[in-house]
SERO-4910 file (N, C-alpha, C, O; in steps of 0.05 Angstrom, whole numbers):
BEGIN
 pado doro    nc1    nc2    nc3   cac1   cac2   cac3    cc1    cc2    cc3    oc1    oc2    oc3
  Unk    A    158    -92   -764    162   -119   -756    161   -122   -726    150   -140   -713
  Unk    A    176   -100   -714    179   -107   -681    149   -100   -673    139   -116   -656
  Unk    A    134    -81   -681    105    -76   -672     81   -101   -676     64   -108   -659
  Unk    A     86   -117   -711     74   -137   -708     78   -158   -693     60   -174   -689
  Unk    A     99   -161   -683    112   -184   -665    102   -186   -638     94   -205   -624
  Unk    A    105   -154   -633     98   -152   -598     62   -158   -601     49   -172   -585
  Unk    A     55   -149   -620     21   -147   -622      9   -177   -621    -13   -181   -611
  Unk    A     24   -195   -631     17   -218   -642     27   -237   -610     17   -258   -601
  Unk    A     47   -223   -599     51   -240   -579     20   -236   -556      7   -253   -544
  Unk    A     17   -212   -557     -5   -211   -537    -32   -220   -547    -52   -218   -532
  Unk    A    -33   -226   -563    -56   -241   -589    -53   -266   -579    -75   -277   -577
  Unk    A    -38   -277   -574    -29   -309   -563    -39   -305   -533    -58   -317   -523
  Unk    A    -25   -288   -523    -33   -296   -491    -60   -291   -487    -71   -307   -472
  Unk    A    -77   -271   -498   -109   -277   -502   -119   -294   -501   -135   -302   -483
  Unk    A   -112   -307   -524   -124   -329   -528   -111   -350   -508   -128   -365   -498
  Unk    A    -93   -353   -503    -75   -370   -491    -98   -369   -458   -104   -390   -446
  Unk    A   -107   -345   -449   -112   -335   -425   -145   -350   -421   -153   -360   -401
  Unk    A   -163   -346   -452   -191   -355   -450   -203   -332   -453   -224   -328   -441
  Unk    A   -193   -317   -467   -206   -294   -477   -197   -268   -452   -216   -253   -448
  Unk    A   -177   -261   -439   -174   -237   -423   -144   -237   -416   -131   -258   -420
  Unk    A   -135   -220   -408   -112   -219   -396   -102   -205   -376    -97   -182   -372
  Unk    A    -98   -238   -356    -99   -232   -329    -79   -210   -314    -57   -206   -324
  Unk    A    -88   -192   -288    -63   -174   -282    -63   -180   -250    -54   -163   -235
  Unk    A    -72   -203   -241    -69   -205   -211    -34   -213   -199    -28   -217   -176
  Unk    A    -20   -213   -219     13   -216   -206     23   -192   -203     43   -189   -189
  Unk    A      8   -168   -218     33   -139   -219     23   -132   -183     42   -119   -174
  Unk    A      9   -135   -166      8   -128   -146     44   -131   -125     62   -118   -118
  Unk    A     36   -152   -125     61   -164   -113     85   -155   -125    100   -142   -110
  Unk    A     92   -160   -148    112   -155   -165    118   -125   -160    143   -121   -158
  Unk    A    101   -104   -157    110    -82   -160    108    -65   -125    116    -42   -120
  Unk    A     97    -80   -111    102    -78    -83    135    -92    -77    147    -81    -58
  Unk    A    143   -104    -85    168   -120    -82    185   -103    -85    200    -94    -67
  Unk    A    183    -93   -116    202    -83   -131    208    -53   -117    230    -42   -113
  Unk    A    179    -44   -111    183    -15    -89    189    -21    -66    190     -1    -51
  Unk    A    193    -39    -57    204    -43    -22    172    -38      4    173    -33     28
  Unk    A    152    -41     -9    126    -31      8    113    -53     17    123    -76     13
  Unk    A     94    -51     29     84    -69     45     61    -66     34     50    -87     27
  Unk    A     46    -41     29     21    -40     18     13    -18      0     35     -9     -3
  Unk    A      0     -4    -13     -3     13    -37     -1     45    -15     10     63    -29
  Unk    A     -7     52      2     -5     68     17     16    104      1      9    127     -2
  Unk    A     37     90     -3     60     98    -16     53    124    -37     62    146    -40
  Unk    A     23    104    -53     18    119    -74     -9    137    -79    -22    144    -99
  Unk    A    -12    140    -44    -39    155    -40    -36    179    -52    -17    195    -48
  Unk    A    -50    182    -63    -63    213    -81    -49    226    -96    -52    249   -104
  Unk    A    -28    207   -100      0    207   -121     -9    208   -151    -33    206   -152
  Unk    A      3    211   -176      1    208   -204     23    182   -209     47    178   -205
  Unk    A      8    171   -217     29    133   -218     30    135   -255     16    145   -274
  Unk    A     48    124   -252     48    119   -288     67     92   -293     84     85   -276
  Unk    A     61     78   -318     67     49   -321     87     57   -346     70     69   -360
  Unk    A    109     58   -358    118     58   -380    128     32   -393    144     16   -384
  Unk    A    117     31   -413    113      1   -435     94    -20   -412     98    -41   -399
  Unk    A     72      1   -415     50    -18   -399     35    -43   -402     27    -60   -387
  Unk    A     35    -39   -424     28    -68   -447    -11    -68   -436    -20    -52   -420
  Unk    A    -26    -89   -450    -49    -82   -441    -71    -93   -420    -96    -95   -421
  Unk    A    -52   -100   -400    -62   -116   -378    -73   -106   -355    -83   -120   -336
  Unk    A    -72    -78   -357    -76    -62   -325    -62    -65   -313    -69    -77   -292
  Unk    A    -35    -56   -316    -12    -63   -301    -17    -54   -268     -9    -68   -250
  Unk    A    -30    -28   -264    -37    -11   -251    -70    -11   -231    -76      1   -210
  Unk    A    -82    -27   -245   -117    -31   -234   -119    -43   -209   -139    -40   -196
  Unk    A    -92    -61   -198    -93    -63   -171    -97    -50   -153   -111    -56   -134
  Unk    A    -81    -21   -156    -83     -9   -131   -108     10   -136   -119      8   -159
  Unk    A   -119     29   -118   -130     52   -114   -129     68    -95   -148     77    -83
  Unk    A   -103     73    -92    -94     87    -70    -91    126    -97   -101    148    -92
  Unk    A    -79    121   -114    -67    144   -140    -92    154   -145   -115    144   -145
  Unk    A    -82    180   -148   -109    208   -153   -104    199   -181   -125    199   -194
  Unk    A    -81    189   -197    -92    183   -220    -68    152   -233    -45    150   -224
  Unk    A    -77    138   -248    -64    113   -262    -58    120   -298    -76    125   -314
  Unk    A    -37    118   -301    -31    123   -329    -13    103   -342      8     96   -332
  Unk    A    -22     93   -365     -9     72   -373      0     80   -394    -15     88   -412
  Unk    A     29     79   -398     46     94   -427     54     71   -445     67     54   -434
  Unk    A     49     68   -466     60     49   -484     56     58   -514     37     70   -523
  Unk    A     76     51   -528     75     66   -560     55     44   -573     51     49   -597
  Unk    A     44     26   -565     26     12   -574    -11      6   -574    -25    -11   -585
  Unk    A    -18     27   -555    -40     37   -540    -59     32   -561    -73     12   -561
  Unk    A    -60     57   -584    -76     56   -601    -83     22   -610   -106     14   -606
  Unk    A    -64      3   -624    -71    -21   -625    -81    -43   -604   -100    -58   -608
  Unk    A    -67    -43   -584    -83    -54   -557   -110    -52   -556   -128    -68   -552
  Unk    A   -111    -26   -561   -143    -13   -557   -158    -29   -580   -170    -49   -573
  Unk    A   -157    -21   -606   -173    -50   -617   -174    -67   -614   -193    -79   -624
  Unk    A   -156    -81   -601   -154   -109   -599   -169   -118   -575   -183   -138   -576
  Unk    A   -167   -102   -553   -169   -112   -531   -187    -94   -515   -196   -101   -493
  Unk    A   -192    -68   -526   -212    -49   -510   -231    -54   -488   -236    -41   -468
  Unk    A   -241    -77   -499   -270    -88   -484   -260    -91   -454   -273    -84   -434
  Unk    A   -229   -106   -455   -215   -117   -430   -207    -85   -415   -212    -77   -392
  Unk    A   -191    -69   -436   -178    -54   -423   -198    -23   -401   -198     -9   -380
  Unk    A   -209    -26   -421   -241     -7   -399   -242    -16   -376   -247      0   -358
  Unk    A   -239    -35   -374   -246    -50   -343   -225    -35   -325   -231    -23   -304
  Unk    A   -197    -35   -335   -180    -26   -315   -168      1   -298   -146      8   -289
  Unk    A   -202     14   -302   -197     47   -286   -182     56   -291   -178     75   -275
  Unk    A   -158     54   -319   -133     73   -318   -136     87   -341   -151     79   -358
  Unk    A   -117    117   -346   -111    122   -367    -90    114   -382    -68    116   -371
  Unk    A    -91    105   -407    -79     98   -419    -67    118   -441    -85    134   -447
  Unk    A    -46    123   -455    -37    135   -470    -20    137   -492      2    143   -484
  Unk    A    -22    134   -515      1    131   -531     27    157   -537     28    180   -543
  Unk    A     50    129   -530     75    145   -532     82    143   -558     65    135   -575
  Unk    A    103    148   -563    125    142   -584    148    141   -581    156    153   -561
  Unk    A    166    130   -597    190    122   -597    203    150   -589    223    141   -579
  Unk    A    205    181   -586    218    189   -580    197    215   -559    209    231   -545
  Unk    A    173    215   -560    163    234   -537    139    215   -526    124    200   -539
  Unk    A    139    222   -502    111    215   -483     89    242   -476     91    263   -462
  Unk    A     69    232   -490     51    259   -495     45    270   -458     23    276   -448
  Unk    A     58    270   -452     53    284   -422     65    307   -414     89    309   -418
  Unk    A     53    325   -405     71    355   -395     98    343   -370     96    323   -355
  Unk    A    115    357   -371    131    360   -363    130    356   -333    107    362   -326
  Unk    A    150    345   -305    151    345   -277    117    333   -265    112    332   -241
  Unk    A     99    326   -283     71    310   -272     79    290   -261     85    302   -240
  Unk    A     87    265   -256     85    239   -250     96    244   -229    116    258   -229
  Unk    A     84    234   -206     99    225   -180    112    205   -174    126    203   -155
  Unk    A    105    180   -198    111    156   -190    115    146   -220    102    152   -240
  Unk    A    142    127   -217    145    123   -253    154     89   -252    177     81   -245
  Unk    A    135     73   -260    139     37   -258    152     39   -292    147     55   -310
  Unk    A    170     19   -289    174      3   -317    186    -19   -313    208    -21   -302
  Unk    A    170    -41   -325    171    -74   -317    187    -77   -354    177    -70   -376
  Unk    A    208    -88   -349    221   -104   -375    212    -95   -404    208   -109   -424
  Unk    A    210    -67   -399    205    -42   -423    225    -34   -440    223    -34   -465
  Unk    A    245    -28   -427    265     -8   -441    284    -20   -460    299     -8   -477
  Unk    A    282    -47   -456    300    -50   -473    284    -62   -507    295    -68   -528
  Unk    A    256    -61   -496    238    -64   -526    239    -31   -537    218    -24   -548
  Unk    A    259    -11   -535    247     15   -545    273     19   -563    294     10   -555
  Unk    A    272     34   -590    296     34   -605    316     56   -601    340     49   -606
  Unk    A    313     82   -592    322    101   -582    320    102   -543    304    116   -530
  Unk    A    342     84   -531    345     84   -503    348    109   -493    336    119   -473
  Unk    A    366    121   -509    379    154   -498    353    181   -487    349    193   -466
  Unk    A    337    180   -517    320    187   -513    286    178   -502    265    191   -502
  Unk    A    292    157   -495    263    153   -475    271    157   -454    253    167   -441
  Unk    A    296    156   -438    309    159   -419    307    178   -413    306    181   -389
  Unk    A    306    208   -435    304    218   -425    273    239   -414    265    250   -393
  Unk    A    264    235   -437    228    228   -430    224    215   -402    210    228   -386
  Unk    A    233    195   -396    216    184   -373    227    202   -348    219    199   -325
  Unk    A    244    216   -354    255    228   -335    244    268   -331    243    283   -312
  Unk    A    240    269   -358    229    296   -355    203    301   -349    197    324   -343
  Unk    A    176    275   -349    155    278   -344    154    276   -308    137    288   -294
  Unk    A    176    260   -297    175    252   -273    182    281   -257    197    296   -269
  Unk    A    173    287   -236    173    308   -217    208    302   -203    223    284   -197
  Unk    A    207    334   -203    240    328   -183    240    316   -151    229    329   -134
  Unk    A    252    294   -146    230    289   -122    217    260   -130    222    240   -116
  Unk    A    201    260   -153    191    237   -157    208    212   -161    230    212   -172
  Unk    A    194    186   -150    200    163   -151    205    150   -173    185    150   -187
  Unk    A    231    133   -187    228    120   -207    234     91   -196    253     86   -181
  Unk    A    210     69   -206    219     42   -199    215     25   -224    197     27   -240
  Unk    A    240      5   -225    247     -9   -250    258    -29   -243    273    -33   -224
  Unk    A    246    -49   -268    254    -80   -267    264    -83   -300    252    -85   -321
  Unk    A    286    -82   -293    303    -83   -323    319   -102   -324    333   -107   -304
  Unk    A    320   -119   -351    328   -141   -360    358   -141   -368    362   -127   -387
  Unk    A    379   -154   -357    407   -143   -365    420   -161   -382    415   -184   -382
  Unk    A    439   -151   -398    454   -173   -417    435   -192   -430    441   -215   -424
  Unk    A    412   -189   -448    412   -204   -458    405   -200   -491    397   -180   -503
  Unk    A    411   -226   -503    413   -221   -533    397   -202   -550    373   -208   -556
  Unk    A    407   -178   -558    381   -166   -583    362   -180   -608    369   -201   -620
  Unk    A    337   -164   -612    321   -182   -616    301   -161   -637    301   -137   -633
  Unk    A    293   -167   -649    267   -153   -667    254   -141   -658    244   -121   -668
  Unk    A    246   -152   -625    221   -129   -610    240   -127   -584    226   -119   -565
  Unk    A    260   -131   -579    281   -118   -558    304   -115   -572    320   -133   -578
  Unk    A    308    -87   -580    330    -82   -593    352    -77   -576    374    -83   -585
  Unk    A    351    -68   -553    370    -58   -537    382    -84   -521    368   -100   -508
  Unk    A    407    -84   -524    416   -109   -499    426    -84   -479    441    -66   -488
  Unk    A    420    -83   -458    418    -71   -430    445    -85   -415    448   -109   -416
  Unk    A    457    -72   -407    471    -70   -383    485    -45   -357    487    -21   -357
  Unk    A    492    -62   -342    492    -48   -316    508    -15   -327    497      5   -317
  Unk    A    527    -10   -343    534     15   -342    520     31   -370    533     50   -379
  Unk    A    501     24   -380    479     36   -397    462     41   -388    452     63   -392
  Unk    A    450     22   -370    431     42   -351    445     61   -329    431     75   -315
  Unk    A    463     62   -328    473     83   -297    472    111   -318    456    130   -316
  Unk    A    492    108   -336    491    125   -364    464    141   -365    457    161   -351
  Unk    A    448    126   -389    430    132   -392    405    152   -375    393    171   -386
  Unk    A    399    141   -344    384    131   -321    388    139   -302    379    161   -292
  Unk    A    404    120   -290    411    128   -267    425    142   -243    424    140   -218
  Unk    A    443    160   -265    460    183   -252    448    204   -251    460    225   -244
  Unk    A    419    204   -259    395    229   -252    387    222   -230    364    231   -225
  Unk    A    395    210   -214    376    186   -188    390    191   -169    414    188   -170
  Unk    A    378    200   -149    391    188   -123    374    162   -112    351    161   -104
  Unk    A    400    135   -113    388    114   -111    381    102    -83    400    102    -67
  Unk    A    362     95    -77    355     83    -67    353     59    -44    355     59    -19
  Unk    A    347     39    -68    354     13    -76    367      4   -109    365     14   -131
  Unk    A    382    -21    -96    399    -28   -124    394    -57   -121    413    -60   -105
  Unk    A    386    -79   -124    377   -110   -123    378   -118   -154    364   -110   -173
  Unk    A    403   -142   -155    408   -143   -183    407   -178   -174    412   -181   -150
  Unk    A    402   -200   -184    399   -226   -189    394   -239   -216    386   -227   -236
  Unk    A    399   -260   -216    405   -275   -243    378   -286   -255    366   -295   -235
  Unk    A    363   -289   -278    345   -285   -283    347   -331   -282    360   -351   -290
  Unk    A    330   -324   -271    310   -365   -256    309   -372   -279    303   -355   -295
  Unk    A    315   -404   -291    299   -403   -329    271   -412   -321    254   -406   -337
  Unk    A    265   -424   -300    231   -427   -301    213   -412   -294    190   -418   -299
  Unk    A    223   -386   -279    212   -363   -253    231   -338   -256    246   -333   -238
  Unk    A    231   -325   -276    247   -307   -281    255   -293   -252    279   -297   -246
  Unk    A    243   -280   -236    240   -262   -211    243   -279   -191    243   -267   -170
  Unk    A    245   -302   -189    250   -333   -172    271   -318   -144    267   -318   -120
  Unk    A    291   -309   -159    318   -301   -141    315   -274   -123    327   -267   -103
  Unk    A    294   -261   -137    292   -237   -130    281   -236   -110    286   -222    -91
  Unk    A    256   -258   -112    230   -260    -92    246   -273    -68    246   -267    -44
  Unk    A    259   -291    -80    280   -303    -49    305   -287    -35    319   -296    -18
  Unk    A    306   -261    -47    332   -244    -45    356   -249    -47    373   -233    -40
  Unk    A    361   -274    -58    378   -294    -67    396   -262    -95    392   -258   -118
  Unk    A    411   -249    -80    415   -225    -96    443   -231   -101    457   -244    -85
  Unk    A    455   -218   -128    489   -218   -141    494   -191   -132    479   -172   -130
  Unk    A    526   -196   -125    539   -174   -120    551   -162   -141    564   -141   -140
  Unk    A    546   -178   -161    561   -159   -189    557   -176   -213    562   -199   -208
  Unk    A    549   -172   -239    540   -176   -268    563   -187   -290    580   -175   -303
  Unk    A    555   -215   -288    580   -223   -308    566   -217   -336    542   -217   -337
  Unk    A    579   -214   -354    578   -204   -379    575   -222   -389    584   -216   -411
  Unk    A    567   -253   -392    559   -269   -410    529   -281   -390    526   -304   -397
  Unk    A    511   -273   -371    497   -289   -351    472   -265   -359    482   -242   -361
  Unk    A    445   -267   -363    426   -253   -357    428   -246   -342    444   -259   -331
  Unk    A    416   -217   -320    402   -213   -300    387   -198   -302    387   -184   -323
  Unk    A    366   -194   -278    341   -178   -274    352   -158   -251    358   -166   -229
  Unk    A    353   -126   -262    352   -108   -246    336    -92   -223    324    -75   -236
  Unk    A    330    -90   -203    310    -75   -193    320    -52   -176    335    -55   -157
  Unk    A    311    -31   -182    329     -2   -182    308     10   -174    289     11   -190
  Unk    A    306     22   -149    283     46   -149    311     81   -136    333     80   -124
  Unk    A    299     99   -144    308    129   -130    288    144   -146    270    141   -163
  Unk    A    301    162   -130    285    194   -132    305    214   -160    329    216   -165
  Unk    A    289    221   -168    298    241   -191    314    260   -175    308    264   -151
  Unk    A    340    278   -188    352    291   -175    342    318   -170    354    334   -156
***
């Protein structure tokens, strides 16, 4: 049910889109979210997208010796949408709910945009996303906090499940937590309009980057 759901949602925005689906916002979005000014960061690096969905999350830049896009849904994307997804110079790959077919300490660079909490075992992708990443390597994330569970987001996320899970493997960073906009989700973020701390009944959007320990 949660696979047909997610599938069907991006079946809508296709069509919704005019037949493609656009990826000209992850630039910005994921320059933000890493604190950079320009792709530079990720020269001749191994970048990887986890719960990439099938937009080219990644086709912006070309700075990465290589682009990898992880999602347990690849194989279906790919029928659906192949024609589009060729276009986007990346590798794509299917995960699963508890391993990411990648050798061990590869990734230099690890994105995940409002992923984790669509995955049914948190403990264990957590810890996947963390054993493919190099010691050293960068993890940057935009994670969705406190909000209601769902068929295709099973996990309701908050601030001490990800530290748990996440981010006590990290030396952090950055930590930028804000209340999620209802018309502009990232609205607060983009204005740095930032919370100093997570009430337990209020959405927010996390953005967390560090280095693996």
């Amino acid at each position: 049910m949660k696979y047909e759901q997610e599938l069907c949602y991006w079946h809508n925005r296709f069509s919704k889109e005019g037949g493609r689906l656009d990826n000209a916002h992850y630039e910005h979005r994921m320059l933000r979210m890493a604190e950079e000014e320009n792709d530079e960061f990720m020269r001749g690096k191994i970048v990887a997208d986890f719960g990439c969905g099938p937009r080219g999350s990644l086709s912006w830049t070309k700075t990465p010796m290589l682009r990898i896009g992880i999602d347990i849904l690849t194989t279906a994307y790919l029928q659906s949408f192949g024609h589009c997804m060729l276009e986007h110079d990346m590798t794509y790959i299917t995960s699963t709910e508890r391993i990411i077919p990648l050798q061990s300490s590869l990734v230099d660079i690890m994105f995940t945009l409002n992923a984790l909490d669509h995955v049914d075992d948190l403990e264990c992708m957590s810890k996947e996303i963390l054993r493919v990443l190099k010691p050293g390597g960068l993890f940057v994330g935009s994670l969705n906090l406190n909000e209601p569970a769902t068929p295709c987001e099973p996990q309701t996320l908050t601030e001490d499940i990800i530290k748990q899970n996440l981010l006590r493997h990290l030396n952090i960073s950055s930590y930028r937590l804000a209340k999620i906009h209802p018309k502009n989700p990232y609205k607060f973020l983009y204005e740095n309009k930032l919370s100093t701390f997570c009430e337990e009944d209020e959405p927010y959007i996390l953005w967390v980057k560090g280095s693996k320990k």
